[in-house]
C-alpha positions in Angstrom: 119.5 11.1 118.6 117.8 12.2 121.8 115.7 15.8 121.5 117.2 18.4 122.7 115.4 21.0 124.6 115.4 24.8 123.8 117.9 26.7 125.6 116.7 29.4 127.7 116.4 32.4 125.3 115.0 30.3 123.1 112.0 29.6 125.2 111.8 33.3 125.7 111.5 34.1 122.0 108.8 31.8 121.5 107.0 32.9 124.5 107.3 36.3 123.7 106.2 35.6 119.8 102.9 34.2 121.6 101.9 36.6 124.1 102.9 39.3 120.7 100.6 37.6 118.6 97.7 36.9 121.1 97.7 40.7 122.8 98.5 42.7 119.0 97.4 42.5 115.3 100.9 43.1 114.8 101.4 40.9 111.1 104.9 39.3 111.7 106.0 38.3 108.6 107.5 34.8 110.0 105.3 32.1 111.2 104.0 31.5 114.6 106.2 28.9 116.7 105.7 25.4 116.9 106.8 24.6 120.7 107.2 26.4 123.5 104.3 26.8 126.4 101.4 28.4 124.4 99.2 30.9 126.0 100.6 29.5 129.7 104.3 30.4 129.0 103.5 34.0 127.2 101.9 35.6 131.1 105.3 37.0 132.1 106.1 38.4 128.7 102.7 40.5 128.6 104.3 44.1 129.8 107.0 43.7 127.1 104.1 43.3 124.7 102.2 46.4 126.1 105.7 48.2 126.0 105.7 47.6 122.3 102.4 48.6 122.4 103.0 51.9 123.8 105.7 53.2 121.5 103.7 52.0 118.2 100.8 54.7 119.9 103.5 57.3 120.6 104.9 57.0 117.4 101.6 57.1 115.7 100.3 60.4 118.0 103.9 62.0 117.0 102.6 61.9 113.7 99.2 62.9 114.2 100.3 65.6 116.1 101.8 67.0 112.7 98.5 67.3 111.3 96.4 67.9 113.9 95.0 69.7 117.5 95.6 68.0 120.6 91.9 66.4 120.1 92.3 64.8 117.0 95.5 63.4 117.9 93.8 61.9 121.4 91.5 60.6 119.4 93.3 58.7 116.5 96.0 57.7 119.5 92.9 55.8 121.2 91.4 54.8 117.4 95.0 53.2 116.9 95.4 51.7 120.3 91.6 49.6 119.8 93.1 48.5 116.4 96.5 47.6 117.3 95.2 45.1 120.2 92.1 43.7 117.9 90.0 45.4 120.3 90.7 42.1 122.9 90.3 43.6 126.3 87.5 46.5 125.2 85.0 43.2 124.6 86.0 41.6 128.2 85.2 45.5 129.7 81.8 45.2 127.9 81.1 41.2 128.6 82.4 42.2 132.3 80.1 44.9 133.3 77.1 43.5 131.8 77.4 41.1 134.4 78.7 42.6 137.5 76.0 45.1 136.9 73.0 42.9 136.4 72.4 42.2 140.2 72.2 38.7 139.2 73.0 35.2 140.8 76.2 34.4 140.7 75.4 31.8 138.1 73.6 33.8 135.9 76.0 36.9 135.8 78.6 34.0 134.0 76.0 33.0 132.0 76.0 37.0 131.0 79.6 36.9 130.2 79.4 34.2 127.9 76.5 36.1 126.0 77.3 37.6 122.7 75.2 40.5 122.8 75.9 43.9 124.8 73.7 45.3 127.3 73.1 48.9 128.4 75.5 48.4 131.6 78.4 47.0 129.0 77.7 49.8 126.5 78.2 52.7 129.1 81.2 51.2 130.3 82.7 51.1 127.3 82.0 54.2 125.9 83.2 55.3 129.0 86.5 53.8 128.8 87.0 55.2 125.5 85.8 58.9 126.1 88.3 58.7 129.7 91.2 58.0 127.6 90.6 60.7 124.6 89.7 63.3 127.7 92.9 62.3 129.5 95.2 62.5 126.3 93.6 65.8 124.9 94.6 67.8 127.7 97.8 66.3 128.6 100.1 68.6 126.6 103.3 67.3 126.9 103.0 64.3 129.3 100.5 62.8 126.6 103.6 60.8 125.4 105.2 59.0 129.1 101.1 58.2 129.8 100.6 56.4 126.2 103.6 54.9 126.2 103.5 53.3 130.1 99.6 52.9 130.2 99.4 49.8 127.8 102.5 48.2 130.2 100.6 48.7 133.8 97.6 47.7 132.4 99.3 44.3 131.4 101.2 44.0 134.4 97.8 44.1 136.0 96.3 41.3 134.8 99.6 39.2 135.8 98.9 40.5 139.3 95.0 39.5 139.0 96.1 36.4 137.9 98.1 35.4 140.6 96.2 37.3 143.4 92.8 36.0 142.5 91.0 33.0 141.9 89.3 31.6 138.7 85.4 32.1 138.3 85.2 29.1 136.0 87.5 26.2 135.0 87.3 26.3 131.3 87.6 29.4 129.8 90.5 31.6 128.1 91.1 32.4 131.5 92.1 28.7 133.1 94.9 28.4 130.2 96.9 31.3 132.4 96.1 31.0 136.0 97.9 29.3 137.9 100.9 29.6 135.4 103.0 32.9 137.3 104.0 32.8 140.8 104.4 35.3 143.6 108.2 35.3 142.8 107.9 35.7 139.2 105.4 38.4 140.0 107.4 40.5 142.6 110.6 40.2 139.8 108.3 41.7 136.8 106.7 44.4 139.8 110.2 45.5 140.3 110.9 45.8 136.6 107.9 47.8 135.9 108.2 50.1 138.6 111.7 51.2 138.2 110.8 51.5 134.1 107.7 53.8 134.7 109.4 56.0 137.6 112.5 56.1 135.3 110.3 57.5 132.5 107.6 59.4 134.6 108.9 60.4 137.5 106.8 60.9 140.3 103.8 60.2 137.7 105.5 57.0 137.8 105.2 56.7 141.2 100.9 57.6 141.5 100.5 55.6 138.3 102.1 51.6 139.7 100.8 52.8 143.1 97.3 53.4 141.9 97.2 50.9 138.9 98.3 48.3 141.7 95.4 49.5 144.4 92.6 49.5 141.3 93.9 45.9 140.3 92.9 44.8 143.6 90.1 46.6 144.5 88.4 45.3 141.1 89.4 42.2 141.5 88.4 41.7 144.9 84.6 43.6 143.8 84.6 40.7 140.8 85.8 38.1 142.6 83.2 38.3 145.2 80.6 38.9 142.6 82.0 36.0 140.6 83.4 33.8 142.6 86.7 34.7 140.9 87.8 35.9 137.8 87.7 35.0 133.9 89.6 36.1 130.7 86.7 38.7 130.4 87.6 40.3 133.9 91.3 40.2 133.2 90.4 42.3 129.8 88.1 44.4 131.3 90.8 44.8 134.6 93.7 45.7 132.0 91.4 48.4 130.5 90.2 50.0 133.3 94.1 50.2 134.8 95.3 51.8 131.7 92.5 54.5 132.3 94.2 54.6 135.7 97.6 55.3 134.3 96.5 58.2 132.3 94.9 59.7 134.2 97.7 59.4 136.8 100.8 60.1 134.7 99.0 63.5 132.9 97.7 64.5 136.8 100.9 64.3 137.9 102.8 66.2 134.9 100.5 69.2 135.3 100.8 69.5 139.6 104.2 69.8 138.5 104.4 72.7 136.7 
């Protein structure tokens, strides 16, 4: 008998079941798949997985909101959201601006990245990111739930933008197991889906949020990659936190010009 490869969907499922288990803490009660691409093949399923993520965080302020003021609910929403992805991207924010900050040689700042410890630069940027999103959600009133839900998506579709538009800083790394493995086309096709799904859910919040999400991708990864020499699986983290901050503050911005 001659092995048979797996049919299309079935590639996607296992895909999908990697990029699910890499980017969540999500226990899935089967076990993780055997074949398929790894880490390489899961990029383009990555704002699926933050889609997922974002209606586990409205579901989970929903209930909050039950119990609770608007600043208790911002705050569990962003509690839950650093549990539900292990945290991941919050340590490549930290890692990320310890370096870029330093003032370093090129050469050094990566030897920063790969250090364990956080540094005064990391620590305010992460505290920072944290505070941004619990200020953003608290006064959102109602558009608190179209900005949880599409944050964690743009903020994944921007590290499949960063790692097509950018080069990498390093060759080994977490990062070198995805570059290289989405193309422009790929990329434009997932762009397109994102974009109609946040406008079709935002509105014109939609609109600002891909818009600006897309320029800040850029921007940053342009700032790191000259820093750098390119970017890492740090950067990417760090890039999909600061984007989601973006979103927010977008989507809530937007909602309350248009009253």
């Amino acid at each position: 008998m001659t092995d048979r490869k797996p049919s299309s969907g079935g590639a996607f499922a296992h895909d999908f079941d990697t990029a699910l288990r890499f980017l969540t803490t999500i226990p899935l009660p089967w076990p993780a798949p055997t074949s398929g691409r790894g880490l390489a093949g899961a990029v383009p399923s990555f704002p699926l997985v933050g889609a997922i993520i974002g209606l586990v965080l409205v579901a989970s302020g929903w209930i909050a909101g039950l119990f609770w003021p608007p600043l208790v609910q911002a705050v569990l929403v962003v509690v839950a959201w650093g549990i539900l992805t292990g945290g991941l991207h919050l340590d490549g924010v930290s890692d990320t601006f310890d370096a870029v900050m330093s003032w370093r040689p090129r050469e050094r700042k990566l030897a920063i990245m790969k250090d364990s410890h956080i540094g005064a630069m990391g620590t305010l940027a992460l505290v920072a990111v944290l505070l941004l999103k619990v200020a953003f959600l608290a006064d959102a009133g109602a558009s608190w739930w179209p900005a949880v839900l599409l944050a964690p998506m743009l903020g994944r579709w921007a590290m499949i933008a960063a790692i097509v538009w950018f080069p990498l800083a390093r060759t080994e790394g977490l990062g070198s197991s995805v570059h290289g493995q989405v193309n422009r086309g790929t990329l434009s096709g997932i762009s397109v889906v994102v974009a109609v799904t946040v406008v079709a859910i935002a509105g014109l919040g939609g609109i600002v949020a891909f818009l600006l999400v897309g320029s800040g991708a850029y921007l940053l990864g342009r700032w790191w990659t000259r820093d750098l020499g390119g970017l890492t699986g740090d950067t990417y983290g760090a890039l999909c936190e600061a984007t989601e901050v973006m979103a927010l503050a977008a989507i809530t911005a937007a909602a309350r010009f248009a009253l």
